[in-house]
PyMOL Python script that loads the backbone (N, CA, C, O; Angstrom):
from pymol import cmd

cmd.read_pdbstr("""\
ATOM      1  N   UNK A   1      31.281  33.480  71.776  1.00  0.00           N
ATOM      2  CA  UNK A   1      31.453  32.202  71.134  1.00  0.00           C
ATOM      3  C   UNK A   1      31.022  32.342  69.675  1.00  0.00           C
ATOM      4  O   UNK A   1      29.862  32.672  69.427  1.00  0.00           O
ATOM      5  N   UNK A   2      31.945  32.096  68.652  1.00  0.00           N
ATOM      6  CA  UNK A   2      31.293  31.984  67.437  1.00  0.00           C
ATOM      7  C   UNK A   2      30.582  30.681  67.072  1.00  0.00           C
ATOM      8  O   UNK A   2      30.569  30.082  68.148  1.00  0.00           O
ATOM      9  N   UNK A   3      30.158  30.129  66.432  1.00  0.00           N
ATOM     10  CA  UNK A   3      29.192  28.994  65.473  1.00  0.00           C
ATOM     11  C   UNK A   3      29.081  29.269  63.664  1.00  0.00           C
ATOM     12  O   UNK A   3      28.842  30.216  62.915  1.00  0.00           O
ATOM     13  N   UNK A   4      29.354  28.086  63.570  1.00  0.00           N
ATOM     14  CA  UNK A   4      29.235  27.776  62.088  1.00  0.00           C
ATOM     15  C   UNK A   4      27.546  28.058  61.554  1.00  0.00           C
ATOM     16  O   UNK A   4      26.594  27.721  62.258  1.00  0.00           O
ATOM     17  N   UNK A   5      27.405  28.647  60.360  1.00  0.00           N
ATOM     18  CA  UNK A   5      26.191  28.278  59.808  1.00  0.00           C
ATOM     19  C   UNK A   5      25.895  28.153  58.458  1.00  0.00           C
ATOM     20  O   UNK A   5      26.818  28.368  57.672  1.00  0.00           O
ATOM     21  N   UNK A   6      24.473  27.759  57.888  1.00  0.00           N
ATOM     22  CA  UNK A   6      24.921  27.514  56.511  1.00  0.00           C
ATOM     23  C   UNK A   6      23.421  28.188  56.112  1.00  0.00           C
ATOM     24  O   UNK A   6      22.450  28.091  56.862  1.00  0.00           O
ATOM     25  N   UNK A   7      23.384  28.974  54.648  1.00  0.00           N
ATOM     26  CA  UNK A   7      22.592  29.401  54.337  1.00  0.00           C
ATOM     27  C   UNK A   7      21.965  28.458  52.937  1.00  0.00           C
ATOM     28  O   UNK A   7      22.481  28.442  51.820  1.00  0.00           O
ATOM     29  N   UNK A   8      20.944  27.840  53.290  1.00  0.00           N
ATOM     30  CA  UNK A   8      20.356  26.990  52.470  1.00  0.00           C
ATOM     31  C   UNK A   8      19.977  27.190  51.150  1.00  0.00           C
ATOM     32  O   UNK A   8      20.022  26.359  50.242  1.00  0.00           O
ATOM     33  N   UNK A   9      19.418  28.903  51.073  1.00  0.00           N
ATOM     34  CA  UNK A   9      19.312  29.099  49.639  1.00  0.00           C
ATOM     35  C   UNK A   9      20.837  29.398  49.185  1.00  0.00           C
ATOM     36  O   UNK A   9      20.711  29.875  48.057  1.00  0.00           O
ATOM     37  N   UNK A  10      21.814  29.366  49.411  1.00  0.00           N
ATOM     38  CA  UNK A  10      23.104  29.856  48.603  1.00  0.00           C
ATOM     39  C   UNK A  10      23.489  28.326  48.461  1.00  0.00           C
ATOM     40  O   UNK A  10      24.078  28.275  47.381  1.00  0.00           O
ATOM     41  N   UNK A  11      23.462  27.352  48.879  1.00  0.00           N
ATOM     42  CA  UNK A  11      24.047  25.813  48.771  1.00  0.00           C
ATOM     43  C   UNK A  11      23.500  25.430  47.784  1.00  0.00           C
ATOM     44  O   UNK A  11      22.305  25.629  47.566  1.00  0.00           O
ATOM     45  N   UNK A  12      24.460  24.668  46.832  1.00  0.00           N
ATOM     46  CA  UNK A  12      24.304  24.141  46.060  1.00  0.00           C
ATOM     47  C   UNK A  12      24.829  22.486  46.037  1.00  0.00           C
ATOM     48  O   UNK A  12      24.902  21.745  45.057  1.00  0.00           O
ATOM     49  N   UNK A  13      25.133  22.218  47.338  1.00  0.00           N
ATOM     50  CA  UNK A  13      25.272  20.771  47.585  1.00  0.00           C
ATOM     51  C   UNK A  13      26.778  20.214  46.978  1.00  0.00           C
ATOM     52  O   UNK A  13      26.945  19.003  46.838  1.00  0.00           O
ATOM     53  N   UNK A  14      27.636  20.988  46.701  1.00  0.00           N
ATOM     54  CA  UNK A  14      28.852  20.400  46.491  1.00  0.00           C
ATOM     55  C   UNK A  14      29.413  19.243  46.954  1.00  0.00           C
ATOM     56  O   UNK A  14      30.088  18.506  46.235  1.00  0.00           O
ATOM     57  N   UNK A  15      29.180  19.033  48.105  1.00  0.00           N
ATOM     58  CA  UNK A  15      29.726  18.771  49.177  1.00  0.00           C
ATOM     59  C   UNK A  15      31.326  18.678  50.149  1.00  0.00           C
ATOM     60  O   UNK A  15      31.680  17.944  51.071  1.00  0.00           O
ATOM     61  N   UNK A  16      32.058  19.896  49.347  1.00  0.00           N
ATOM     62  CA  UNK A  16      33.020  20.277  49.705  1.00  0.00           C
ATOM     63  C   UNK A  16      33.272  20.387  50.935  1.00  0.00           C
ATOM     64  O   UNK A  16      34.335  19.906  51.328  1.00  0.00           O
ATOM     65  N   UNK A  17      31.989  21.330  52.313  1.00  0.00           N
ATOM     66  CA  UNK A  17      32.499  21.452  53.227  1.00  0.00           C
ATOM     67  C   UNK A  17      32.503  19.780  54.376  1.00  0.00           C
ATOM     68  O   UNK A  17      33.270  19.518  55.302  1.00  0.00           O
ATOM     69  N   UNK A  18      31.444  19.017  53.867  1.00  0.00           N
ATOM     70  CA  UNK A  18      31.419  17.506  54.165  1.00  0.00           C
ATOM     71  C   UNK A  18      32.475  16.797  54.069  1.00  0.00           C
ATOM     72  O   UNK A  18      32.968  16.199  55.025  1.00  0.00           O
ATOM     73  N   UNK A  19      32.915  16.792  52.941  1.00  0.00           N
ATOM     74  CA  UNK A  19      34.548  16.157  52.113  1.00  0.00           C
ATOM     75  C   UNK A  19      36.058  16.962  53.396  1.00  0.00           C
ATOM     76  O   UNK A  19      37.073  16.350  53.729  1.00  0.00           O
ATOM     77  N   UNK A  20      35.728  18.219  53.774  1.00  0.00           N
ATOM     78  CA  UNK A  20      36.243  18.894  54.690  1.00  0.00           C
ATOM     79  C   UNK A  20      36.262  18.824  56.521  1.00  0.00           C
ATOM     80  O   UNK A  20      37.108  18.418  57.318  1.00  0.00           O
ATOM     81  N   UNK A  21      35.057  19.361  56.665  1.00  0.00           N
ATOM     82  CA  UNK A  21      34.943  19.195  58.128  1.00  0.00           C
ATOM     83  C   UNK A  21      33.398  18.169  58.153  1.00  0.00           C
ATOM     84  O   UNK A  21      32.258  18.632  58.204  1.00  0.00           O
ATOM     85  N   UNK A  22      33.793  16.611  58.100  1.00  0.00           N
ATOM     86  CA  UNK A  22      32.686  15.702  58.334  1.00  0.00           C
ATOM     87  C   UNK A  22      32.100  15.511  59.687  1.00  0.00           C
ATOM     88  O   UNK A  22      31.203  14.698  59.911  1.00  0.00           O
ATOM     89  N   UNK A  23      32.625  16.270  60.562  1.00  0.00           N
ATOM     90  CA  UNK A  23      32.191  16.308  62.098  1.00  0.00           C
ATOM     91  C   UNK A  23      31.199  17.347  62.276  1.00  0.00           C
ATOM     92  O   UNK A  23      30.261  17.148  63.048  1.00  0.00           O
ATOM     93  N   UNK A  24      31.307  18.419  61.649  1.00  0.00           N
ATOM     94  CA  UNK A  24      30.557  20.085  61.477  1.00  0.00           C
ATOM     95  C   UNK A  24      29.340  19.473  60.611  1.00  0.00           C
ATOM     96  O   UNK A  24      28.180  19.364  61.010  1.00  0.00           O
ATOM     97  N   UNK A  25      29.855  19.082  59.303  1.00  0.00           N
ATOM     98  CA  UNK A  25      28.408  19.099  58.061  1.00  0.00           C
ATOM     99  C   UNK A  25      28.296  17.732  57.825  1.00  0.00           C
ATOM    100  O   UNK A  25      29.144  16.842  57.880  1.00  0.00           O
ATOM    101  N   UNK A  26      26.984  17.709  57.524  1.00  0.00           N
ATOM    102  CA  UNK A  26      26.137  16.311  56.805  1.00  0.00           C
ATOM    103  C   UNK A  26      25.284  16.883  55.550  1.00  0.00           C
ATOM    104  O   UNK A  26      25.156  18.076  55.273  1.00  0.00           O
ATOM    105  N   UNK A  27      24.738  15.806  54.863  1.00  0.00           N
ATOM    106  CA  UNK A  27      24.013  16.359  53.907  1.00  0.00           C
ATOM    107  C   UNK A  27      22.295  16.081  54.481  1.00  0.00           C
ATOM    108  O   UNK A  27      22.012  15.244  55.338  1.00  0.00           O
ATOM    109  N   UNK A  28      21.447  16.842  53.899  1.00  0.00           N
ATOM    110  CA  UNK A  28      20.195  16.989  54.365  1.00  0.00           C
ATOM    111  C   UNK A  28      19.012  15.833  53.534  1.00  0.00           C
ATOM    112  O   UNK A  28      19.664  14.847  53.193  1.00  0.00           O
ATOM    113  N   UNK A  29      18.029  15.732  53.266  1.00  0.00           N
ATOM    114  CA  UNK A  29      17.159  14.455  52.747  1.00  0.00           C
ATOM    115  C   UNK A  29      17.152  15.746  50.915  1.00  0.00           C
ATOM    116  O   UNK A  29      17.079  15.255  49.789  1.00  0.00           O
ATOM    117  N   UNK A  30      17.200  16.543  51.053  1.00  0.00           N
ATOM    118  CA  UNK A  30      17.360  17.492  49.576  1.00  0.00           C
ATOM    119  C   UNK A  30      18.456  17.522  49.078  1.00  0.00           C
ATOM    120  O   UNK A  30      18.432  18.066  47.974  1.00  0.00           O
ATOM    121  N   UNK A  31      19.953  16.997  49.559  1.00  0.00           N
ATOM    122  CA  UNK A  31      21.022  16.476  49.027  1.00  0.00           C
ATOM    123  C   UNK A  31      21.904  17.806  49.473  1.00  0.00           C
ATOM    124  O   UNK A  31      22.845  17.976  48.698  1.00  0.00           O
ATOM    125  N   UNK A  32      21.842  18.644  50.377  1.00  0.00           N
ATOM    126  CA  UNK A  32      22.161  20.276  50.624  1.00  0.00           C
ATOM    127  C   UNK A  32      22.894  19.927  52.074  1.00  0.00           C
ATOM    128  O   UNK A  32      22.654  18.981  52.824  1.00  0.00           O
ATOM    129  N   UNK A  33      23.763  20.882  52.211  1.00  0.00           N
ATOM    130  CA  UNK A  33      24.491  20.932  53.414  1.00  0.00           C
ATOM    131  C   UNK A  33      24.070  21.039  54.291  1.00  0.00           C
ATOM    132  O   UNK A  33      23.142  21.824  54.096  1.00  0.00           O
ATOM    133  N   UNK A  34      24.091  20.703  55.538  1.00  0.00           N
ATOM    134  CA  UNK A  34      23.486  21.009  57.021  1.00  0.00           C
ATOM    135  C   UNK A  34      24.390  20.774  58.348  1.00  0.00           C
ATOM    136  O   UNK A  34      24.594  19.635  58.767  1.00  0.00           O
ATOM    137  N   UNK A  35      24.879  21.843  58.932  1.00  0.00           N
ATOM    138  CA  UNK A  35      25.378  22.184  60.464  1.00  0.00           C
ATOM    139  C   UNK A  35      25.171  21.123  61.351  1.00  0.00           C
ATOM    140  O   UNK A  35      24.077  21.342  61.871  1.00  0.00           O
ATOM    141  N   UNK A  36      25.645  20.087  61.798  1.00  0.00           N
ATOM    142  CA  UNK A  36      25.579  18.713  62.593  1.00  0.00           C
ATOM    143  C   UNK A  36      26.501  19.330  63.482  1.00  0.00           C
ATOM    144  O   UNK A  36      25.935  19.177  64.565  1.00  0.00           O
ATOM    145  N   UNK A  37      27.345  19.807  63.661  1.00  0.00           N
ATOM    146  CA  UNK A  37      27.769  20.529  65.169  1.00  0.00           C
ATOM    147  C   UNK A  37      28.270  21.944  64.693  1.00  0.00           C
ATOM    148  O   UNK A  37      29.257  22.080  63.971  1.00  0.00           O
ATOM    149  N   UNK A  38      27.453  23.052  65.191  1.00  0.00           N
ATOM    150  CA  UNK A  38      27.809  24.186  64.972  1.00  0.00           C
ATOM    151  C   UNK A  38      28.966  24.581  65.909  1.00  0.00           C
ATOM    152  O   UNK A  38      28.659  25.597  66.533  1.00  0.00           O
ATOM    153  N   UNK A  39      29.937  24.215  66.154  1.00  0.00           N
ATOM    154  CA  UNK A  39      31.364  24.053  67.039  1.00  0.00           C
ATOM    155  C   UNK A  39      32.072  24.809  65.735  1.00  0.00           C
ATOM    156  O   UNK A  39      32.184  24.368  64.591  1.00  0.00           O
ATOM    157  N   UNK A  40      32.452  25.909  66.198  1.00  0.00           N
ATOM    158  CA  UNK A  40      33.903  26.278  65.122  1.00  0.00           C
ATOM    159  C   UNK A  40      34.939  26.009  65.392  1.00  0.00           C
ATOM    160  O   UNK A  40      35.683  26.549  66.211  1.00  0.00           O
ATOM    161  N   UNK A  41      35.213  24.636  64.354  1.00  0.00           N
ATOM    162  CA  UNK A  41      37.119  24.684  64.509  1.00  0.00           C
ATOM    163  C   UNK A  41      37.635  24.980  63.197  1.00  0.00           C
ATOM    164  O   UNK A  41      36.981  25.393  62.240  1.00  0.00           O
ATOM    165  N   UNK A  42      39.043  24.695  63.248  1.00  0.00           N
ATOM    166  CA  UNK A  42      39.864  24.282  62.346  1.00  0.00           C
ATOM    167  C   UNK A  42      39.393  24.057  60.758  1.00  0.00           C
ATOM    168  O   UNK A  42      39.436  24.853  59.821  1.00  0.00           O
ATOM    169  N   UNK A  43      38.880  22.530  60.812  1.00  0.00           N
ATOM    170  CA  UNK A  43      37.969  22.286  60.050  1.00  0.00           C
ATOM    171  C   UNK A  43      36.801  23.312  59.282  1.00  0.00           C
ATOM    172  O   UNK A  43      36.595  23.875  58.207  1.00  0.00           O
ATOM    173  N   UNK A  44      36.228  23.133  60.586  1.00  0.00           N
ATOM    174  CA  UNK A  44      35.539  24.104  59.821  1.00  0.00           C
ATOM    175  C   UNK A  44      35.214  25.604  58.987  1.00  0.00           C
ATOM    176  O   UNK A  44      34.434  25.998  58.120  1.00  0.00           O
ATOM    177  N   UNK A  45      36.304  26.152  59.811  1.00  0.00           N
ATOM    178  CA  UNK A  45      36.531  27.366  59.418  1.00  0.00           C
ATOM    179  C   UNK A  45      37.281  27.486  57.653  1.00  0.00           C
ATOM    180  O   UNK A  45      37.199  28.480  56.931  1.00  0.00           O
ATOM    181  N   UNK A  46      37.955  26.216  57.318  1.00  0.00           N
ATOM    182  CA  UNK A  46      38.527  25.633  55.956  1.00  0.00           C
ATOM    183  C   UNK A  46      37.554  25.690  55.100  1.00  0.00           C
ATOM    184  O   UNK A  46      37.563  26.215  53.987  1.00  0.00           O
ATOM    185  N   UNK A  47      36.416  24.950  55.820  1.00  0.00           N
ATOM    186  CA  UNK A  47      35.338  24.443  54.826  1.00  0.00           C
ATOM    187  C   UNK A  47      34.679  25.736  54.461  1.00  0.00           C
ATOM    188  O   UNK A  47      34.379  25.950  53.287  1.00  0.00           O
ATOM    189  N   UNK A  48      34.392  26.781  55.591  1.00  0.00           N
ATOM    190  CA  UNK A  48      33.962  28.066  55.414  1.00  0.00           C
ATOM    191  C   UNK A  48      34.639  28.637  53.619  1.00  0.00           C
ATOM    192  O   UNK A  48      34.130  28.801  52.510  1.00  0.00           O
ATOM    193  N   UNK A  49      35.738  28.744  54.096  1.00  0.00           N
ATOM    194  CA  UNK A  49      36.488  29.442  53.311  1.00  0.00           C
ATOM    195  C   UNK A  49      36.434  28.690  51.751  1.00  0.00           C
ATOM    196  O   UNK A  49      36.494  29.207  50.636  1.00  0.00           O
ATOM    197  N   UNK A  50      36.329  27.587  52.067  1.00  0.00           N
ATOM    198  CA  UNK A  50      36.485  26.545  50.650  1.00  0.00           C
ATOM    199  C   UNK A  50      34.759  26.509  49.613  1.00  0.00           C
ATOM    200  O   UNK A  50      34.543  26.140  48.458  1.00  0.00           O
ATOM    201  N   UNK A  51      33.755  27.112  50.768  1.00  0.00           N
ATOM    202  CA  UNK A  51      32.529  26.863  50.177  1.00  0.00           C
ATOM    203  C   UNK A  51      32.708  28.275  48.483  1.00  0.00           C
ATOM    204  O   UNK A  51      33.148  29.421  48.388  1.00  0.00           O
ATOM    205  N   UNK A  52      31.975  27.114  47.334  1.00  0.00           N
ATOM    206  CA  UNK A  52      32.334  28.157  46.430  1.00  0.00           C
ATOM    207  C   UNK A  52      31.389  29.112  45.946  1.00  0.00           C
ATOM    208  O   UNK A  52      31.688  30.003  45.150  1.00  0.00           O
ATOM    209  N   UNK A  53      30.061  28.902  46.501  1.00  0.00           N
ATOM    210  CA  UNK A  53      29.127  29.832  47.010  1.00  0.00           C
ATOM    211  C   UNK A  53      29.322  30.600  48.146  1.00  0.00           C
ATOM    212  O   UNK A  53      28.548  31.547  48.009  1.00  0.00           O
ATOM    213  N   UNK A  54      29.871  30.716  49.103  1.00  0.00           N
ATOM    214  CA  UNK A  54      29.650  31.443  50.490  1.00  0.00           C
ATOM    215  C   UNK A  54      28.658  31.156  51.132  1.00  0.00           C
ATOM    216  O   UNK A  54      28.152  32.069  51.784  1.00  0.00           O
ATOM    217  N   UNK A  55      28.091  29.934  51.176  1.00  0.00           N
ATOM    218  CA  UNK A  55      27.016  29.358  51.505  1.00  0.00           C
ATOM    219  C   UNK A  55      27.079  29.273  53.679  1.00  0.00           C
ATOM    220  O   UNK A  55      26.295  29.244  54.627  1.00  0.00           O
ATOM    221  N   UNK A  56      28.307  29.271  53.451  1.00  0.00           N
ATOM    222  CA  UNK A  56      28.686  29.139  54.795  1.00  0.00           C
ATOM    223  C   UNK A  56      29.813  30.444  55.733  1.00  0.00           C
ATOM    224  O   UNK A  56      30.970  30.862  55.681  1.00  0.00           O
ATOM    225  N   UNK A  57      28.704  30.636  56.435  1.00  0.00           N
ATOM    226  CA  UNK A  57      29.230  31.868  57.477  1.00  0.00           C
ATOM    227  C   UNK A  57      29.267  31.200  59.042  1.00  0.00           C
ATOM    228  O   UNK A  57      28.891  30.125  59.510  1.00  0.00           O
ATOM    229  N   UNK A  58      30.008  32.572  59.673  1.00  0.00           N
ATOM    230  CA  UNK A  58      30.103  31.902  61.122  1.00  0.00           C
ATOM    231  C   UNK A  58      29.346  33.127  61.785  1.00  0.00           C
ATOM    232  O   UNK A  58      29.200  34.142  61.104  1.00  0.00           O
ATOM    233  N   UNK A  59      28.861  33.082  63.070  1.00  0.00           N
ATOM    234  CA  UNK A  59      28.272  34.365  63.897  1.00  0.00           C
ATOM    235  C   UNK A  59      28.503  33.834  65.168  1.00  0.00           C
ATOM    236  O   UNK A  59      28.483  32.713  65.676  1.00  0.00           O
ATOM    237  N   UNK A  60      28.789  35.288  65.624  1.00  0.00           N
ATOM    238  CA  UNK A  60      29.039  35.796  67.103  1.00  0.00           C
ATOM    239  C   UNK A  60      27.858  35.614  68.021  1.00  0.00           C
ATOM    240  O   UNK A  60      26.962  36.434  67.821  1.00  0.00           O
ATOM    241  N   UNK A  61      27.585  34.518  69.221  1.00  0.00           N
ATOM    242  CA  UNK A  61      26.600  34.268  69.465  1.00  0.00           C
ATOM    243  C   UNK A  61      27.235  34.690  70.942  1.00  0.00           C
ATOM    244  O   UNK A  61      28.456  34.724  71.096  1.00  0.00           O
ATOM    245  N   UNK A  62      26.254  35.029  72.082  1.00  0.00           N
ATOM    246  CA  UNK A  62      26.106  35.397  73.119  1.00  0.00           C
ATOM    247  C   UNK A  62      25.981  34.078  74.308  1.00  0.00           C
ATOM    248  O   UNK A  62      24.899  33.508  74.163  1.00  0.00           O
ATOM    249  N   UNK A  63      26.738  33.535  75.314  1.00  0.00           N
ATOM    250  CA  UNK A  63      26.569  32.675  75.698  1.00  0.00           C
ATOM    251  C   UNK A  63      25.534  33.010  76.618  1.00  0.00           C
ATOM    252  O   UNK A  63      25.854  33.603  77.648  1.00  0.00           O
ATOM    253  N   UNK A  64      23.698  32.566  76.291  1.00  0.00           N
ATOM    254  CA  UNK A  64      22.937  32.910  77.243  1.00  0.00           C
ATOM    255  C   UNK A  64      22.920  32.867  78.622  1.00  0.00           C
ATOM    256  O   UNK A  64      22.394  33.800  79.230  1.00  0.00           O
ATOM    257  N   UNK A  65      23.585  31.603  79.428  1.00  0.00           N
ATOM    258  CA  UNK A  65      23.651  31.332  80.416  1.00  0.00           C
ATOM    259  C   UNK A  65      24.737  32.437  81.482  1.00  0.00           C
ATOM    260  O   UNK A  65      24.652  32.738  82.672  1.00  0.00           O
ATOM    261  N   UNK A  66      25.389  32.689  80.768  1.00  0.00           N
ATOM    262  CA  UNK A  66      26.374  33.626  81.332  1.00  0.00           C
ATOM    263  C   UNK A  66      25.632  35.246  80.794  1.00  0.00           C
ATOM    264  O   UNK A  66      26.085  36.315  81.204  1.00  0.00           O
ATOM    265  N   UNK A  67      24.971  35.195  80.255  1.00  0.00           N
ATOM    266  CA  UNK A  67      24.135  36.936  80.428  1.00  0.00           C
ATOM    267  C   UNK A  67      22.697  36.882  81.100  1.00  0.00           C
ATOM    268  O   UNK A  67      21.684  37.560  81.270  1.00  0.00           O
ATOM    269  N   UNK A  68      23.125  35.934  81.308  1.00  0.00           N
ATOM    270  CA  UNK A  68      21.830  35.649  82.760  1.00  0.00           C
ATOM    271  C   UNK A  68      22.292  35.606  83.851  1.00  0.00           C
ATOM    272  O   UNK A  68      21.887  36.312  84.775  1.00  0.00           O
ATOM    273  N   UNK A  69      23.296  34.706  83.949  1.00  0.00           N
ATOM    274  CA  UNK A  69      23.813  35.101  86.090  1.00  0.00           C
ATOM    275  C   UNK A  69      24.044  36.934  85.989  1.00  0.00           C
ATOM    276  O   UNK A  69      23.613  37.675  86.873  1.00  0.00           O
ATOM    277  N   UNK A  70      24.904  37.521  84.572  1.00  0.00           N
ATOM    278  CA  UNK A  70      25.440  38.680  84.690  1.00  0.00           C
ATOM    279  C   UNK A  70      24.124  39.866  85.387  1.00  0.00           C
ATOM    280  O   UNK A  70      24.110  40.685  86.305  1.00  0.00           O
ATOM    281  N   UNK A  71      23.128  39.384  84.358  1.00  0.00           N
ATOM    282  CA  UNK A  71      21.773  40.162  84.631  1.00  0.00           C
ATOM    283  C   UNK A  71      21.744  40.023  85.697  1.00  0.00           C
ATOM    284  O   UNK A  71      21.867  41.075  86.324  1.00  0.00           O
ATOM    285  N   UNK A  72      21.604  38.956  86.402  1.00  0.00           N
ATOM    286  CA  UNK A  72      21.187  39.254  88.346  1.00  0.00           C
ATOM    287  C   UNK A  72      21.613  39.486  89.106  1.00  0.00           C
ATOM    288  O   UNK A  72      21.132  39.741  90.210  1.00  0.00           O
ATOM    289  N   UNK A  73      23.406  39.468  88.527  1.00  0.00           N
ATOM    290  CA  UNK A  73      24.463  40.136  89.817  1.00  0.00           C
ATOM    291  C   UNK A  73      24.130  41.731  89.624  1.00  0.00           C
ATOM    292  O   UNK A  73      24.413  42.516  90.529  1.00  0.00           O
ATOM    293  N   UNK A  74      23.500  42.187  88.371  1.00  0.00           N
ATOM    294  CA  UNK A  74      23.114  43.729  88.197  1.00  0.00           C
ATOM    295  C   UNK A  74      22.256  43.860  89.055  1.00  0.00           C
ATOM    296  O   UNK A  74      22.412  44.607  90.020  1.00  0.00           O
ATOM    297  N   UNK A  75      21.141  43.118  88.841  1.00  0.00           N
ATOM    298  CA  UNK A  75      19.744  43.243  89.568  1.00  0.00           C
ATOM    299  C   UNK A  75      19.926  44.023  91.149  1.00  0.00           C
ATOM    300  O   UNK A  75      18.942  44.208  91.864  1.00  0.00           O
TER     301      UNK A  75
END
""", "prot")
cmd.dss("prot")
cmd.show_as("cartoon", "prot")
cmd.util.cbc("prot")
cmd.orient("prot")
């Protein structure tokens, strides 16, 4: 599963990816971008691309619950 994320020191608060995917980002009480559903879609993957810092990346996350039953059918 990938997920959206945003790196706080590279933001500079545009608010491009907000103006973009308003379901993914909000702005924070420092006026800076912040991940409100780390869900990668469409959207967001735009806003990725549109940030003019690179403030925003996505990562390959491991669905824990499913490398846990896997672990015990090993066991």
């Amino acid at each position: 599963m990938e997920i959206v994320k945003i790196d706080n020191t590279k933001c500079i608060g545009c608010g491009a990816c907000v103006a973009i995917a308003p379901d993914t980002f909000d702005f924070d009480d420092d006026g800076l971008s912040k991940v409100i559903n780390d869900t990668l879609t469409e959207d967001a993957k735009s806003a990725c691309e549109s940030c003019p810092v690179e403030a925003i990346s996505t990562e390959e996350v491991v669905d824990v619950e499913y490398k846990e039953v896997d672990e015990e059918k090993a066991a």
